[in-house]
C-alpha positions in Angstrom: -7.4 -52.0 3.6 -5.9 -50.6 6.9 -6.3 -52.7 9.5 -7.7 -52.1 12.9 -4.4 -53.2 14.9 -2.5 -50.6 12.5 -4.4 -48.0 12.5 -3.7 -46.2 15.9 0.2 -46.4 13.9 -1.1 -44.1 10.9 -3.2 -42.1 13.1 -0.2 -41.1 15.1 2.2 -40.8 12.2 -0.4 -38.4 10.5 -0.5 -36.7 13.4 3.1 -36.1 14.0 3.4 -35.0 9.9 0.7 -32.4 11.3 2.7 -31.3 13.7 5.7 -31.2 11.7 4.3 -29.0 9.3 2.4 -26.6 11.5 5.6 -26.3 13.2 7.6 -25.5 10.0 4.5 -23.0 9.1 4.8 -21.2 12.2 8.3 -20.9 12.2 8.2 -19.3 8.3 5.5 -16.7 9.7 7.9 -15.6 12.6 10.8 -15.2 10.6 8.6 -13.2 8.1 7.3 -11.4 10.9 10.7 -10.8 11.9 12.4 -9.6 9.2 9.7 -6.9 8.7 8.8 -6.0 12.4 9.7 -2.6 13.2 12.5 -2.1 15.8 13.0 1.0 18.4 16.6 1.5 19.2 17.5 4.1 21.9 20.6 6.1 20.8 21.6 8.3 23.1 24.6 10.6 22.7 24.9 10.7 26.4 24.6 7.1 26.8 26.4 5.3 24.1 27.3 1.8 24.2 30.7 0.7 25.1 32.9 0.8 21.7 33.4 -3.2 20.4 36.0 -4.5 17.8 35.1 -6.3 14.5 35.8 -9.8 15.2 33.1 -9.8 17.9 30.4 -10.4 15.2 32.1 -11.0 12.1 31.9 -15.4 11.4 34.5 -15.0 8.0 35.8 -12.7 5.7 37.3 -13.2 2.2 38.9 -10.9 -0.2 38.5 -10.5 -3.9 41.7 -8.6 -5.6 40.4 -6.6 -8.8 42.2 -7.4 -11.8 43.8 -4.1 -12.9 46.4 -2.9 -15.7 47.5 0.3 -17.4 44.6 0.3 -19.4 42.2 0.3 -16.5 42.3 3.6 -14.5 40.9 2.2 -11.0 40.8 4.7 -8.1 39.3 4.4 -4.8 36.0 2.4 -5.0 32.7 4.7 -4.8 29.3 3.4 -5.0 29.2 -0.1 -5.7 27.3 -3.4 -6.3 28.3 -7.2 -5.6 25.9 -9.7 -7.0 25.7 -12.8 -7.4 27.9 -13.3 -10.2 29.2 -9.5 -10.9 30.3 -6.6 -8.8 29.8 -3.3 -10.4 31.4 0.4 -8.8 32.3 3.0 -10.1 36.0 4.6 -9.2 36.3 7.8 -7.0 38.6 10.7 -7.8 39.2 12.0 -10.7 38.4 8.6 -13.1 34.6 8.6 -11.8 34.3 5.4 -14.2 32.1 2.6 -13.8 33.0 -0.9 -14.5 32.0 -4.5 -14.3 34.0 -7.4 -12.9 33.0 -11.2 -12.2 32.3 -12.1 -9.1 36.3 -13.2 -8.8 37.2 -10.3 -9.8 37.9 -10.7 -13.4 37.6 -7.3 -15.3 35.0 -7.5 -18.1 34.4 -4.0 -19.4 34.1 -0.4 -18.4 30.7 0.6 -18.8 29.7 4.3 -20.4 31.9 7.0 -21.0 32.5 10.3 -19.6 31.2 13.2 -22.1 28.0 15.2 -22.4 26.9 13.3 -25.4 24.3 11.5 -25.2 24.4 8.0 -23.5 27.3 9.7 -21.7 27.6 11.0 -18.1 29.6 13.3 -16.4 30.1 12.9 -12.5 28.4 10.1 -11.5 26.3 10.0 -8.2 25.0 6.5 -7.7 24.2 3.5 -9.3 21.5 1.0 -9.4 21.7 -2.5 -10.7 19.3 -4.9 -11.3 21.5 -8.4 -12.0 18.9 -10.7 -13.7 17.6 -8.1 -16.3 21.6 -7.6 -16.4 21.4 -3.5 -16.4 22.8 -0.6 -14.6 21.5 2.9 -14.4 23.7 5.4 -13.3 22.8 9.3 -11.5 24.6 11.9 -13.1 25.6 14.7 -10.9 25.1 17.6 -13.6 22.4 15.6 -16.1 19.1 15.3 -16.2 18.1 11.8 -17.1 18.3 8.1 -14.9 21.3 6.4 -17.6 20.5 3.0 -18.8 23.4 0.8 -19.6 23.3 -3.0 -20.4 26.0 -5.4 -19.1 27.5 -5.9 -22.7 28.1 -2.0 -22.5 25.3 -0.5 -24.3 23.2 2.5 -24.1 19.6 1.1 -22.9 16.2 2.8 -21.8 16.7 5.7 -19.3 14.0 7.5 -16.9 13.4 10.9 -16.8 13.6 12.1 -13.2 11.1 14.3 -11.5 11.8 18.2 -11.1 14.0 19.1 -8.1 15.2 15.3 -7.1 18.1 14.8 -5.1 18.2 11.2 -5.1 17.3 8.2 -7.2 17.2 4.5 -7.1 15.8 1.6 -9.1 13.5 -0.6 -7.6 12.8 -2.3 -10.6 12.5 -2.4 -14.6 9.7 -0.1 -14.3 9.9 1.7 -11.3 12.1 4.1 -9.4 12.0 6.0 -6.0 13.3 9.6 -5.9 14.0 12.1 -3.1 12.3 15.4 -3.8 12.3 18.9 -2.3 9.2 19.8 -3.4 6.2 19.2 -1.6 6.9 15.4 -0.6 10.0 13.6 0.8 10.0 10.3 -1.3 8.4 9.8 -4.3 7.4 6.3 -5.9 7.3 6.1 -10.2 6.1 3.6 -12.1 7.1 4.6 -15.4 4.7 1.6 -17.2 1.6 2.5 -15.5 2.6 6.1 -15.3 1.6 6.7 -11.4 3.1 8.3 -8.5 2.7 7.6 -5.3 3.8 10.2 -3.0 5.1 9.6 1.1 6.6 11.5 3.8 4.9 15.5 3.0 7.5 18.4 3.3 6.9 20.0 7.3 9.3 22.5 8.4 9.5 20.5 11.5 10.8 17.6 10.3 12.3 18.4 7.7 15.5 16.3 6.5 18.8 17.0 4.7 20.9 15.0 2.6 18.4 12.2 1.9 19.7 9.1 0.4 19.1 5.2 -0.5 20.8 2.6 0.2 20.9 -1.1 -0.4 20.1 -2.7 -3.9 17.6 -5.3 -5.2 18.7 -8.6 -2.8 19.2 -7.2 0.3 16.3 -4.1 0.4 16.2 -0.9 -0.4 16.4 1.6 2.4 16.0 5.3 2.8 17.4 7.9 5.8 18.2 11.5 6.1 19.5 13.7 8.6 16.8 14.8 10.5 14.6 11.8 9.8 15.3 9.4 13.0 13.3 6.2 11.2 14.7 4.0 8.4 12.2 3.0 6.1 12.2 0.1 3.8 11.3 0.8 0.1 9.2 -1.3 -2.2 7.3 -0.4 -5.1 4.6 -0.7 -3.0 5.6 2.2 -0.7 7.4 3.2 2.2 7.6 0.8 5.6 9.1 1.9 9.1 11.9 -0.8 9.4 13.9 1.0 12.0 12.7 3.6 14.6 15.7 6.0 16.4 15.4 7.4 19.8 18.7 10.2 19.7 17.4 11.7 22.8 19.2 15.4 22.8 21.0 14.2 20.2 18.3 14.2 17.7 18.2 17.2 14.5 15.4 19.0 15.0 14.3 20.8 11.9 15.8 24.3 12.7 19.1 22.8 12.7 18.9 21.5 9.4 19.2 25.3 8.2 23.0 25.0 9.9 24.3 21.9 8.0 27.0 20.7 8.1 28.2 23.1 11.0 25.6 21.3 13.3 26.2 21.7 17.6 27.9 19.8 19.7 26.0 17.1 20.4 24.0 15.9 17.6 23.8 12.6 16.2 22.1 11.3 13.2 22.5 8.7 10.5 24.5 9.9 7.1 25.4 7.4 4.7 22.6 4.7 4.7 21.8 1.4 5.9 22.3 -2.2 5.0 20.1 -5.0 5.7 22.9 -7.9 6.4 21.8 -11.5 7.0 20.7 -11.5 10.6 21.9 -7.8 11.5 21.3 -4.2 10.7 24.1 -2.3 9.7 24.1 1.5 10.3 26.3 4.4 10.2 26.3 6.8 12.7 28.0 10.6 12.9 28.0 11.9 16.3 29.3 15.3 16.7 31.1 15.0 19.8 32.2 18.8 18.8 31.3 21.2 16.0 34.4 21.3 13.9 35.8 17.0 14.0 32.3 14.4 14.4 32.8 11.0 14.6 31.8 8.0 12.8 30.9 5.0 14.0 29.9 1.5 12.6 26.5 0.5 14.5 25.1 -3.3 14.0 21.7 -3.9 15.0 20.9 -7.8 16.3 17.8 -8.4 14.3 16.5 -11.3 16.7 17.4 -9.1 20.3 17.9 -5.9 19.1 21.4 -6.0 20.8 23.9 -3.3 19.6 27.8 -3.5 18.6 28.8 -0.1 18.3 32.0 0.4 16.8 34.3 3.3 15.4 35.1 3.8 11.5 38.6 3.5 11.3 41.5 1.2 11.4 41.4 0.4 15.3 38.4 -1.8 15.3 39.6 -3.4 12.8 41.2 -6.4 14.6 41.2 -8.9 11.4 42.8 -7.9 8.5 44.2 -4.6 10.6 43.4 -2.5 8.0 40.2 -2.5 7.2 38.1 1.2 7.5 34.3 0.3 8.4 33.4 2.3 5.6 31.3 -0.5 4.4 29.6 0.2 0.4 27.4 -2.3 -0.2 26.4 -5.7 0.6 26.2 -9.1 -0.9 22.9 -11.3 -1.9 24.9 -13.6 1.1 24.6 -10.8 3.5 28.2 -10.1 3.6 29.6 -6.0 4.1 31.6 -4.9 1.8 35.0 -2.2 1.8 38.1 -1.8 0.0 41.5 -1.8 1.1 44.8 -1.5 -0.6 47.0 -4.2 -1.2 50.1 -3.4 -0.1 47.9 -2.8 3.4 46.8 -6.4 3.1 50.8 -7.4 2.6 52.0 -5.5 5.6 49.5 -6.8 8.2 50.2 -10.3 7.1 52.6 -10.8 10.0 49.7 -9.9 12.3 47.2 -12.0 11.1 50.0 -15.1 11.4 50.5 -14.5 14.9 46.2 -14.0 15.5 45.0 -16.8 17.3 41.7 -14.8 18.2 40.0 -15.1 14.9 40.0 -18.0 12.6 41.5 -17.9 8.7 40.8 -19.9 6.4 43.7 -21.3 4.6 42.2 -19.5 1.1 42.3 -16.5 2.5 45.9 -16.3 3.8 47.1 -17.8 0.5 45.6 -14.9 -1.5 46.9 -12.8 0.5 50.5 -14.1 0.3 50.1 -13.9 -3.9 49.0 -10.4 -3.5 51.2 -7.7 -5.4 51.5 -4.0 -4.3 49.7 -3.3 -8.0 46.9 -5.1 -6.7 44.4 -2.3 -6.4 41.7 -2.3 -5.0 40.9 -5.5 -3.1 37.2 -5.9 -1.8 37.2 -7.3 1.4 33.5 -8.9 2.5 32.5 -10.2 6.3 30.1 -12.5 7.0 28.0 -11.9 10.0 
């Protein structure tokens, strides 16, 4: 039995356990809250932020050379996936192959073939992997059906799109989302339960060009089109605002879309997607600063402050590895953005990064580098935030 002189002890201790937990409870709900809170960012093309370099956000970077030999035809990487233990892309150019690696960079296998057999595809458009069933469906360009594939290589179930889609990605086992240009924007399939849920009706007004997903299962799926100024986050639950664009006179309107690509002066809207990256928003921007050369631009979104680094595409704001493009692909379960570079790009700036005192290298990092070989193509390159 307690006693009276020790209880006031176990009275305070339970209450400081109380607090400790409410605390911790509170703290789970506002990073929930957070993480799906809808955020307004001002974009204006007249009022741009000042341009930043890389190294102002980025906390590490490593690289990950892809093992290559005659046998495997790498090109540029294209559409891609880095998991937890596998990266998946497929190869732009004229291979248009897909393959799997390990997460080092160890080639397994090339997955599917080119041909229009069946199981086969043609030009392939994107990909969608879900790691822990271990499968990867691939968008053909000029065929009809959502391509199955297991990791061991083998033909496995494929979807049936909807009529007139543009654009399709795997939310999970059993259900897709796909773009459409028929009476709504996004549609939602569960191919078990056989519904559709349909979002974002067709208006003349707003209507978008060139929609597209981005993301994959670990970070969040997102969709954007030209002509849409909010980012939604997709779930197989349906469509959320996650980020809401204010372009000012820079923004599409709908009788503009009819012009595309040859868009005015002016203009500025979101092309290639969105990644959701650890405690930032990743974005690309295309300002057309004329009609005949835009530019792209890198813009990162502070979750917590909504502060913006707003960087351009190419090689100069690239003041790491100097010689990095910002043409980031993907995204790692770790929140880390990913793009390619060549090797022998890596082995010329190796002077530079020696003589770098403003960013800090781990000592894994320069020695991969230093045992890189010109053949030693592509390397993926991933920052932390």
């Amino acid at each position: 039995m307690t006693s009276r002189k020790h209880l006031p002890i176990v009275i305070r201790v339970l209450i400081l356990i109380f607090i400790l937990i409410t605390t911790l409870s509170c703290n789970q709900k506002n990073t929930e809250n957070n993480s799906s809170a809808l955020i307004h960012i001002r974009l204006d093309p007249n009022n741009l932020p000042p341009l930043s370099t890389l190294s102002e956000i980025v906390k590490s970077v490593r690289i990950i050379p892809l093992e290559t030999s005659p046998e495997i035809l790498v090109g540029d990487v294209g559409r891609s996936f880095v998991g937890k233990d596998h990266i998946v892309f497929m190869s732009r150019g004229g291979t248009n192959y897909l393959y799997l690696f390990t997460k080092e960079g160890k080639f397994i296998r090339q997955i599917g073939s080119k041909g229009k057999g069946p199981g086969e595809y043609t030009r392939i458009r994107g990909i969608s992997v879900l790691e822990d069933e271990q499968l990867i469906y691939v968008l053909d360009a000029f065929r009809q059906p959502f391509l199955g594939y297991s990791f061991d290589g083998e033909v496995a179930k494929s979807f049936k799109p909807p009529p007139y889609e543009q654009e399709m990605k795997l939310i999970d086992a059993n259900t897709y989302a796909a773009t459409c240009i028929v009476d709504h924007e996004v549609l939602i399939i569960n191919t078990v339960k056989n519904d559709t849920l349909k979002f974002i009706p067709l208006d003349k007004d707003q209507r978008s060009m060139d929609p597209r997903f981005s993301g994959n299962q670990h970070s969040g799926i997102y969709y954007s089109g030209i002509g849409r100024d909010t980012v939604y986050r997709v779930s197989k639950d349906g469509l959320e605002p996650a980020i809401a664009f204010d372009f000012g006179e820079g923004h599409v309107t709908g009788d503009l879309i009819i012009g595309y690509p040859r868009l005015p002066t002016g203009v500025i809207y979101i092309p290639f997607g969105v990644y959701n990256c650890g405690d930032y928003y990743h974005v690309h921007i295309q300002h057309h600063v004329n009609v005949e050369y835009p530019e792209y631009h890198s813009l990162f979104i502070n979750k917590e402050n909504q502060e913006l680094t707003y960087m351009p595409v190419f090689r100069e704001a690239d003041d790491i590895l100097f010689c990095s493009s910002l043409f980031f692909e993907s995204v790692s379960p770790e929140g880390e953005l990913m793009t390619q570079v060549d090797a022998i790009d890596l082995i010329e700036a190796l002077p530079k990064i020696l003589r770098n005192k403003d960013f800090e290298y781990t000592d894994e990092l320069i020695n991969k580098i230093k045992n890189l070989n010109e053949e030693d193509n592509p390397v993926i390159v991933l920052f932390k935030l």
